[in-house]
C-alpha positions in Angstrom: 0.0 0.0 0.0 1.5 3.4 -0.5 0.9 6.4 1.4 -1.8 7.8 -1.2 -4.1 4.8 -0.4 -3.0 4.4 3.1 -6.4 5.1 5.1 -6.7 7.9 7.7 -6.7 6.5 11.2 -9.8 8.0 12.3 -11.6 6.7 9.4 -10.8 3.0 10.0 -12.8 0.8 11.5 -11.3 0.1 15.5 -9.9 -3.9 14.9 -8.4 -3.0 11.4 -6.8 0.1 13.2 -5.7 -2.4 16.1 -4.9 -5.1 13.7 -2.0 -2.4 12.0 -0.8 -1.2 14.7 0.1 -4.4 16.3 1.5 -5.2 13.0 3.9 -2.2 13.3 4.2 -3.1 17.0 5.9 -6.7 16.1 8.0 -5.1 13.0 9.5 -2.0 15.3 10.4 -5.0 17.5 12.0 -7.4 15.4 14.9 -4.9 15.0 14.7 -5.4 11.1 14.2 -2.5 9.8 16.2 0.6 8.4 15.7 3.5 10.6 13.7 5.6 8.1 11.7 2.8 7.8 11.1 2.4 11.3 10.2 6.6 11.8 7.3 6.1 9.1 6.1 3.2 11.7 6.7 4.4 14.2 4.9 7.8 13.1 1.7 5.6 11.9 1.8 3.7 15.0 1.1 7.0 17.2 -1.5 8.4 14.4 -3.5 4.9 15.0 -3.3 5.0 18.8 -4.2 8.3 19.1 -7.4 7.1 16.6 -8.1 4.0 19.0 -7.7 5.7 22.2 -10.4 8.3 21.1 -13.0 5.5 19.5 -12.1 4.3 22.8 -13.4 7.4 25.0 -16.0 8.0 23.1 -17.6 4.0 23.0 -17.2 4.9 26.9 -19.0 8.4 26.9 -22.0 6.5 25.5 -22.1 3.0 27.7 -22.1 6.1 30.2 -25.0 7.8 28.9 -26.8 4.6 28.3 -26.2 3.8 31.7 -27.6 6.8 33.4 -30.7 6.8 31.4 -30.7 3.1 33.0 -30.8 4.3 35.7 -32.6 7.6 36.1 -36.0 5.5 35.4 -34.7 3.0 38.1 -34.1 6.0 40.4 -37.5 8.1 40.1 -39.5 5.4 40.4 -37.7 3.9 43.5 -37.7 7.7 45.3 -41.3 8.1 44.6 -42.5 4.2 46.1 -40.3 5.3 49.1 -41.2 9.2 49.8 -37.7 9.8 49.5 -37.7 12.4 46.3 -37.2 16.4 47.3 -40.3 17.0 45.6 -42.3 14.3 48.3 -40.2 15.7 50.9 -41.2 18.8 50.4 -45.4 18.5 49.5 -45.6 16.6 52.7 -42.7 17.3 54.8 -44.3 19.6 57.4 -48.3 19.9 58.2 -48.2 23.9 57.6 -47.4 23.0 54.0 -50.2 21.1 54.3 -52.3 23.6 56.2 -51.8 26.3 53.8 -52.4 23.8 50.8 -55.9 23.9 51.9 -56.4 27.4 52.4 -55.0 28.2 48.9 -58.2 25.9 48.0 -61.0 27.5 49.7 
């Protein structure tokens, strides 16, 4: 492949990304290679982390999000079966709230 149909990081899927950069992982190791061979590698390699490690945060922003809407249902509906809300607190937390309740009615 040569660099004008080499893909950008970011665009790659994640496992192809992976797969190449452990490939230049294992050929940076094997000690093989001619030094400006090894700086284009090497400079790919960083390029493709960088791209992994942000599909990364952002796959964990979103099981994050997911989560919380989990549980904000989970949460409301526990609160409210258990008085334990600020809104419940507050409608019945003293009697003059109560009291003046009713006189806000008549």
């Amino acid at each position: 492949m040569d660099e004008s149909t080499v893909p950008a990081p970011g665009d790659m899927p994640f496992g192809e990304a992976l797969e190449e950069l452990e490939g230049i992982v294992d050929a940076l190791e094997s000690g093989q290679l001619e030094l400006e061979d090894s700086l284009k590698r090497y400079e790919r390699g960083v390029a493709l982390l960088q791209a992994l490690q942000a599909k990364l945060s952002d796959a964990q922003q979103k099981v994050t999000t997911l989560i919380g809407e989990l549980e904000e249902p989970a949460e409301s509906g526990e609160g409210a079966a258990t008085g334990e809300t600020p809104e419940a607190g507050e409608a019945t937390g003293t009697g003059e709230d109560q009291s003046s309740g009713g006189t806000v009615l008549r």
